[in-house]
N, C-alpha and C positions, 0 to 999 in steps of 0.2 A: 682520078680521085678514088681513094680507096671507100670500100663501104666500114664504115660504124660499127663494132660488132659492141654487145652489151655484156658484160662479165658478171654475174654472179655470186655474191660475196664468197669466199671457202668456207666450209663449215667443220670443225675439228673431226680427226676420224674417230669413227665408232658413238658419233652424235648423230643424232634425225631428229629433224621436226615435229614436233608431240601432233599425231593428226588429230584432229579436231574428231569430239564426239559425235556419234550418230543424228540426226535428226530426232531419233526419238529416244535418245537418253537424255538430253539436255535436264536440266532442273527448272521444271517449268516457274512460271513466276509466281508466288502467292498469290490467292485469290481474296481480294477484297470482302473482307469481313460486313456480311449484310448491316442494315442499318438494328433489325431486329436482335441481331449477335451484338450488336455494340451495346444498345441498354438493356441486355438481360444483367451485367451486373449489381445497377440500378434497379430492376425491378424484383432483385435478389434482398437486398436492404430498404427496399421500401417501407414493409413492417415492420423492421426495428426502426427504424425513422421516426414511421409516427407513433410507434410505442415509447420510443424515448421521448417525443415531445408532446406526447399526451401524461407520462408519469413523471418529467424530471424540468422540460423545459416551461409547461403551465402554471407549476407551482413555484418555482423558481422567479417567475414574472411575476402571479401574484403575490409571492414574500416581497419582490421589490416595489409593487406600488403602496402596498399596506406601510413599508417601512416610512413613505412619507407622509402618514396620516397619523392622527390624533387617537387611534380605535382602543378604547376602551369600552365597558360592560355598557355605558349611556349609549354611546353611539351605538352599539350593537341593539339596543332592545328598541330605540328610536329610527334605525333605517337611517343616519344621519352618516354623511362622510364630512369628516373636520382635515381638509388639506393643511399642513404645518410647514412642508417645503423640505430643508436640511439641521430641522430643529433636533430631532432622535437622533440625528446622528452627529451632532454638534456638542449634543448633550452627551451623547457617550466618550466622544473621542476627546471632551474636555474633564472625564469626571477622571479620579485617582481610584474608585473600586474598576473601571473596565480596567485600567490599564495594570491592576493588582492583578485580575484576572487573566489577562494575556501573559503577562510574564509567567506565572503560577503554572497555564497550560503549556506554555513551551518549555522549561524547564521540565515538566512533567513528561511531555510529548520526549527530550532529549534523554532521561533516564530510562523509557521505557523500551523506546528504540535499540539503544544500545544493548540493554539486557536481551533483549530481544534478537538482535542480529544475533551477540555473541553467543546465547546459546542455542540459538536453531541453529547456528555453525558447526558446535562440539557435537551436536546430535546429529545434526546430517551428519559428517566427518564417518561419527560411530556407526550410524547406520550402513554404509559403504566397506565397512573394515569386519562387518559381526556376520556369523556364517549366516547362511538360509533362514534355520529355525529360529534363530532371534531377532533379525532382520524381522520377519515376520510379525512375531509377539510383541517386539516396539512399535511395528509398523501400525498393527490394530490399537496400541494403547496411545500411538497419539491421533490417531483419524478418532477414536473413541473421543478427547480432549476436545479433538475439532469442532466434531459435530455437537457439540452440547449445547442446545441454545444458553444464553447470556442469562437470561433467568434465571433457569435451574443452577447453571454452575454459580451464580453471585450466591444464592439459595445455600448451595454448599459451604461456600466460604463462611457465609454468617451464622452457620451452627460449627463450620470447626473453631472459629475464632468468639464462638460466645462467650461472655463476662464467667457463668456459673455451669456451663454443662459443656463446652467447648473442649475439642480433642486436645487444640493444640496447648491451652491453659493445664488441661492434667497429664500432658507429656513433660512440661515443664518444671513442674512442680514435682514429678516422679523423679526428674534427670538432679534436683537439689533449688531448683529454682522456688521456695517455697511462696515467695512474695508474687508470683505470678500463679497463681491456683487462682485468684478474680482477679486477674487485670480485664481493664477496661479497653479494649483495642479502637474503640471503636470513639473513644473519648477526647483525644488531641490529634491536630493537624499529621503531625508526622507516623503516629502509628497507623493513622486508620489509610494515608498513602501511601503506608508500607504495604497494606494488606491488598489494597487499590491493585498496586505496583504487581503482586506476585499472582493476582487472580489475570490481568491482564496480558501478562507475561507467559504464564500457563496457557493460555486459549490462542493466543498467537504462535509460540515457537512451533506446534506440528505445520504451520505455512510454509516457515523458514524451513524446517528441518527436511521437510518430501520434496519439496523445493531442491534443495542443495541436493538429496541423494539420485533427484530424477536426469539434473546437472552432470553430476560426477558420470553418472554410466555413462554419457557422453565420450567422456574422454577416454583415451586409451592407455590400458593398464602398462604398457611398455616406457612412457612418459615419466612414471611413479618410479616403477624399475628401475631407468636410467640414473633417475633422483638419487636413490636409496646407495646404488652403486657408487657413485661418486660421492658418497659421504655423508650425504643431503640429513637431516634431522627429521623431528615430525613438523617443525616451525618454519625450518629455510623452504621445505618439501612446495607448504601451503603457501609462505610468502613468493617464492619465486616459479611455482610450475600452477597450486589450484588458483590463486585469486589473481593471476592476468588472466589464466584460460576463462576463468567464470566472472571476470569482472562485470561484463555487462547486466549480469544477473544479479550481483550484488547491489550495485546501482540501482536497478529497476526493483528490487525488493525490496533495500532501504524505502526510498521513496512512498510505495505502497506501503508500508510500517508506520512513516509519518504521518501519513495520511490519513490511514484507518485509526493509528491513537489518537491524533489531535482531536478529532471527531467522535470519541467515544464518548459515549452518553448515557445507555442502558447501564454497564457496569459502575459507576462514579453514582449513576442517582440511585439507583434499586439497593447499593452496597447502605449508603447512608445520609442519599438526598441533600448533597454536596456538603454535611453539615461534618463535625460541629461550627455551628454560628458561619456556615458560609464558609467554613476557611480551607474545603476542599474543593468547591467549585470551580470547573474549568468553562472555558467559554460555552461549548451545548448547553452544558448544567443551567448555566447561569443567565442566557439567551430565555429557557425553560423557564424558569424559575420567574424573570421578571415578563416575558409574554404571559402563560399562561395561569403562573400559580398568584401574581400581581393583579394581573386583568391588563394590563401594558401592552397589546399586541403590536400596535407600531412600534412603539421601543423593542420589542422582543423581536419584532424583523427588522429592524435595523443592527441589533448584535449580531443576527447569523450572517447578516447581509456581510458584515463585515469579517466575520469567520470564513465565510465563501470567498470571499479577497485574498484573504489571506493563506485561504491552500491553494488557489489560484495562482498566484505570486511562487509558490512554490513550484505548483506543477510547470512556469512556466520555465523555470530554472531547471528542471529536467528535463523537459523538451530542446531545450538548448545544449545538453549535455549531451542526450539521444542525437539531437542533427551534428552536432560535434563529430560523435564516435563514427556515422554514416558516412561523412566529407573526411574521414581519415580512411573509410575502407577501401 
């Protein structure tokens, strides 16, 4: 009987077997993350935690239980709670001035947006294209813009657009306009949200505008090149190379735009305390106006309650756009 011999596969020539690493070169295995390494993130955000639900989540809760109560001036000087259930908010959601007002603010919220986007667009855009030294000098006169509190700039507005001493009345009047030397801006619905519109407009776009320029360095100036080479415009440039590359950004700026006009409140009352007769009042104003300038306070937390709903509603629609763009990356 012959013996068995065992053959050994062939292995092509000028191949060998990768020898296996040292003993001590291997990639040791990671070492398990103590338990103290795992909630220092946690104990990172703790303080903003309870800073946020010491300043945003406490009042927020008592706007929602006031909303279901009866509180006016009586029950306040009496200690007395009058429970009403879903009557303030039955009563608004049935009356024709809330639902005058919500319209009024979104249409409002939709004009100023857009002015909004499109010209902190034109001016980022310019800020990106203008050498160093003017770069610069735009750059301080819209952070100058930024930082003005809401006071003083509305302040400004109502001595340039005054009746009898106002700049913009004796520019107008200079340019042939003579029947505007005392107009009244401040007297009908539509001038006095014009004037709303451009003071608004003014204190947002340096957002937009450092915004877009901080954006743009981003990208790479070879991209633009390319553009320009192949024929590109200044319109196809920005429709097909700046706003996919910044989309995300526009998106998430819109949104914040909405947000912060719907909710404007300082500049609509201080400009001219939603009047005349109410017909500039947007939902804050008007939330204000019948909580505390009425004595209404559950009625008045039941409108914001409802204004909170409804930028909520919103935000929630941007968060589905954000997990959208995340499940495409």
């Amino acid at each position: 009987m012959a013996a068995q011999t065992t053959r050994t596969p062939a292995r092509p020539p000028g191949r060998s077997t990768p020898a296996a690493p040292p003993a001590d070169q291997r990639r040791p295995r990671p070492a398990r993350t103590p338990a103290a390494g795992r909630g220092a993130p946690y104990l990172l955000i703790l303080p903003a935690l309870l800073a946020t639900a010491a300043l945003l989540v406490y009042p927020v809760v008592r706007n929602l239980v006031i909303s279901f109560q009866n509180l006016n001036a009586f029950q306040l000087i009496q200690h007395t709670t009058d429970w009403t259930g879903f009557s303030n908010y039955t009563d608004q959601l049935t009356s024709g001035e809330f639902w005058h007002t919500t319209l009024r603010s979104v249409l409002f919220t939709i004009a100023n947006v857009a002015l909004i986007m499109g010209g902190g667009t034109l001016v980022g855009l310019l800020l990106n294209r203008l050498g160093r030294r003017m770069r610069l000098l735009l750059s301080t006169g819209l952070t100058l813009a930024w930082a003005m509190p809401f006071v003083a700039g509305t302040t400004v507005y109502q001595w340039l657009f005054d009746t009898q001493y106002g700049v913009v009345n004796w520019c107008l009047a200079q340019l042939g306009w003579h029947s505007m030397a005392g107009y009244n801006w401040l007297g009908n619905q539509f001038s006095t949200f014009a004037v709303i519109t451009l003071m608004v407009v003014w204190q947002s776009i340096p957002f937009v505008a450092l915004n877009l320029y901080a954006g743009l360095t981003t990208v790479s100036h070879e991209i633009f090149e390319a553009a320009r080479m192949d024929g590109a415009g200044p319109w196809r440039t920005f429709r097909s190379v700046t706003y996919p590359i910044l989309k995300p950004f526009f998106l998430s700026t819109t949104f914040l735009e909405i947000i912060w006009v719907f909710k404007a409140f300082t500049q609509v009352y201080a400009l001219n305390a939603g009047g005349p007769a109410g017909s500039t009042q947007t939902l804050p104003v008007y939330a204000f106006i019948q909580g505390v300038g009425n004595q209404h306070f559950g009625m008045g937390a039941a409108i914001s309650t409802l204004t909170m709903l409804i930028l909520l509603a919103l935000m929630a629609y941007y968060f589905r756009i954000i997990l959208k763009q995340e499940d495409e990356l």
